[in-house]
C-alpha positions as CSV (number, residue, x, y, z in Angstrom):
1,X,12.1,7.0,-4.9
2,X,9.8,8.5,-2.0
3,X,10.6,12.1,-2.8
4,X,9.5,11.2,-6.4
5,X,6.7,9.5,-5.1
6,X,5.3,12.5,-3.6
7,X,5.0,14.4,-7.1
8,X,3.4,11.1,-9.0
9,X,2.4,7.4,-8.6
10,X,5.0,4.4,-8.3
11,X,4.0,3.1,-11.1
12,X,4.5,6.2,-13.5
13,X,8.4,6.3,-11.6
14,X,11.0,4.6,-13.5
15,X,14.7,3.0,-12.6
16,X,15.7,6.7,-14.3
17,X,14.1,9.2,-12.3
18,X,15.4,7.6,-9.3
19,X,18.8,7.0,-10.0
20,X,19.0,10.9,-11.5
21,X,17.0,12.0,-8.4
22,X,19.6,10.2,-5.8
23,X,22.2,11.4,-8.2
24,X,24.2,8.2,-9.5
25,X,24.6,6.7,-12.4
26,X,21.6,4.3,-13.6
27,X,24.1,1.3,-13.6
28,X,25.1,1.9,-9.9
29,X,21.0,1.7,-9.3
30,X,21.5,-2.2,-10.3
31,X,24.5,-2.5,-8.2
32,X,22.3,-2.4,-5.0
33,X,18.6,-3.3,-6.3
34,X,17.7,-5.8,-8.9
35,X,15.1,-3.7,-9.8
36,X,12.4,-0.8,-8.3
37,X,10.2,-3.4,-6.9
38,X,13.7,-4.5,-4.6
39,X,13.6,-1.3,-3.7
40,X,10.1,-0.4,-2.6
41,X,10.8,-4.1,-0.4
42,X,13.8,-2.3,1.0
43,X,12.0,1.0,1.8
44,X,9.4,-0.8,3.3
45,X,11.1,-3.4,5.2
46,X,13.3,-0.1,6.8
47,X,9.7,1.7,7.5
48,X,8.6,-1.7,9.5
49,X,11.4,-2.0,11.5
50,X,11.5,1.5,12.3
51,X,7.5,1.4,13.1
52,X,7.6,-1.6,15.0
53,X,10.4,-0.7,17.1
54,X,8.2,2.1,18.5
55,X,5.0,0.2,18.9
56,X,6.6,-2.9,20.6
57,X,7.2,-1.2,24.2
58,X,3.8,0.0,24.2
59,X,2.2,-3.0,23.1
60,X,4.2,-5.5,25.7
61,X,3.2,-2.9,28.6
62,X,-0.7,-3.5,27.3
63,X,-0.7,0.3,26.3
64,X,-3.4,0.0,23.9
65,X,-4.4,3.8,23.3
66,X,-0.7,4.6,23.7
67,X,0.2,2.1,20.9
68,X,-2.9,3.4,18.7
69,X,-2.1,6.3,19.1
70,X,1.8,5.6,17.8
71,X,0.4,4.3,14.8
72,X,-1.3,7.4,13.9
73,X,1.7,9.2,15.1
74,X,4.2,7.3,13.2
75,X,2.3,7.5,9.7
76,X,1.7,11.3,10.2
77,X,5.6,11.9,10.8
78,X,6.2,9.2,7.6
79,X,2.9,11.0,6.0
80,X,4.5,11.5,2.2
81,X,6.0,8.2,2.5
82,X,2.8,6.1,3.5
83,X,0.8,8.0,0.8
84,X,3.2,7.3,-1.9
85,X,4.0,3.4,-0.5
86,X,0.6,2.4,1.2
87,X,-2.0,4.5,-0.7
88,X,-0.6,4.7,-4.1
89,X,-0.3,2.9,-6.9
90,X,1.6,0.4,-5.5
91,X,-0.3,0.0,-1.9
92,X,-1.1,-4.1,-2.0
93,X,2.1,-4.8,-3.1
94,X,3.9,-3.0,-0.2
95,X,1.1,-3.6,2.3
96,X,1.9,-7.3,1.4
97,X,5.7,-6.8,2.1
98,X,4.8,-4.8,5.4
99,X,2.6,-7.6,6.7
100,X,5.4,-10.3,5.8
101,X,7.6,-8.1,7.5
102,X,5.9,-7.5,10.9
103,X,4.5,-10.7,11.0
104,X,8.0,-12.5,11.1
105,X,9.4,-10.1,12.9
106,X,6.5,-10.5,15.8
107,X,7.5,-14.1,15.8
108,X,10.4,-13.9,16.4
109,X,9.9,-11.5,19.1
110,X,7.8,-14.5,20.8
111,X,8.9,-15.6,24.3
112,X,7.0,-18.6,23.6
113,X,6.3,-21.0,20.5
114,X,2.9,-20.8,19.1
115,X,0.4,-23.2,21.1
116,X,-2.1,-22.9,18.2
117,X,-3.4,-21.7,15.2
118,X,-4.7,-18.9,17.3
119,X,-1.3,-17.0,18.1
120,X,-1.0,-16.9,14.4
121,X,-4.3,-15.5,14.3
122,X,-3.5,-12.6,16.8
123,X,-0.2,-11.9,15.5
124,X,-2.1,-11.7,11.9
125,X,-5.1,-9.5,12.5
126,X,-4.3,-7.0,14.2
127,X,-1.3,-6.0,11.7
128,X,-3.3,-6.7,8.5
129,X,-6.0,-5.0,9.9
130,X,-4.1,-1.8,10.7
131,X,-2.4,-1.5,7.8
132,X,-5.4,-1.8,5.5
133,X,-7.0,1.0,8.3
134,X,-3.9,3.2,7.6
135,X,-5.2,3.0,3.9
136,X,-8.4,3.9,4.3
137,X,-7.4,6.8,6.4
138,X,-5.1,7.7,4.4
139,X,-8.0,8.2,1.8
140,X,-9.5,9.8,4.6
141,X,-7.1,12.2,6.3
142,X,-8.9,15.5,6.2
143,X,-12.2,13.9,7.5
144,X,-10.4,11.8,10.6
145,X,-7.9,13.3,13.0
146,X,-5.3,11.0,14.8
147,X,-7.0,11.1,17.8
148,X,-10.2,9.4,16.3
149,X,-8.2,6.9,14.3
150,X,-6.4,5.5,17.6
151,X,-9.6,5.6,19.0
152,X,-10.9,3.4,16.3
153,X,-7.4,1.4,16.4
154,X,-7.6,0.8,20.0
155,X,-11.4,-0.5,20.3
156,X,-11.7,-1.9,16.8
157,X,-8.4,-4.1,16.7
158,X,-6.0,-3.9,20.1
159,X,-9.1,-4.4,22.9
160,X,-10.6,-7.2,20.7
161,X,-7.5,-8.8,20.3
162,X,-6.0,-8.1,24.0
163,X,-9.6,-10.1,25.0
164,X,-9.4,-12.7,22.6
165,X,-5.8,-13.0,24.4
166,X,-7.2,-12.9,27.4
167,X,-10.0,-15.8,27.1
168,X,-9.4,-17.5,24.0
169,X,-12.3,-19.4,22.9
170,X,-12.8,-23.4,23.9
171,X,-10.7,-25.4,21.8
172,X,-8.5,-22.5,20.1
């Protein structure tokens, strides 16, 4: 599905053209998905894992740049795939599914329940926020290097957040 995702948007890629492209029969396809949507979940729950197994050291060590920075690394490595999942045809539906996915994910990384409605709130904006900033530089890629878009990341997102952490308003 991603390699045919490169050539043409999800939406124009049927249950078909992936099962002859991964060479099995279309039946088999149905054996493991219930259909192409199960799959894109499946694709993107294994990029989320993947992505937030890099990012977590860096973020528990208060590496802000350094965490940025694997962002912009980690969609440039995953480049075809994040155009075809995140800026294609298809992008709210997986951005959705990504967001589900680190956001339980970061919760159950917690070494402490929630005290608030505010530890929701800064487990929720910061990963909403980059993934829709991944979109938009993905629309953007020949305009903004990596380097920039950490830069943005970091100050835009991570130091906001880390301060909000920090000194959380009266009654948060």
């Amino acid at each position: 599905m991603t390699e045919l995702a490169e050539d043409r948007p999800l939406d124009a890629i049927t249950v078909r053209a992936i099962a002859a492209r991964a060479g099995i029969g279309y039946a088999t396809f149905f054996r493991h998905y219930a259909d192409k949507e199960a799959l894109l979940a499946d694709v993107a729950d294994r990029l989320t894992q993947e992505f937030l197994a890099r990012i977590r050291p860096l973020l528990q060590q208060r590496d802000r740049r350094g965490a940025a920075r694997s962002v912009c690394d980690f969609v440039l490595e995953h480049l075809a795939l994040y155009r075809a999942l995140i800026a294609g045809g298809s992008g709210e539906t997986v951005r959705a599914e990504m967001l589900r996915q680190c956001l339980a994910t970061a919760a159950n990384a917690r070494t402490h329940p929630p005290d608030g409605p505010l530890d929701d709130l800064i487990l929720f904006h910061p990963v909403s926020t980059i993934l829709n900033l991944v979109a938009w530089w993905l629309r953007n890629l020949e305009a903004v290097d990596a380097d920039t878009m950490a830069e943005i990341i970091e100050r835009l997102v991570l130091t906001p957040v880390g301060n909000l952490r920090a000194d959380p308003p009266k009654g948060a």
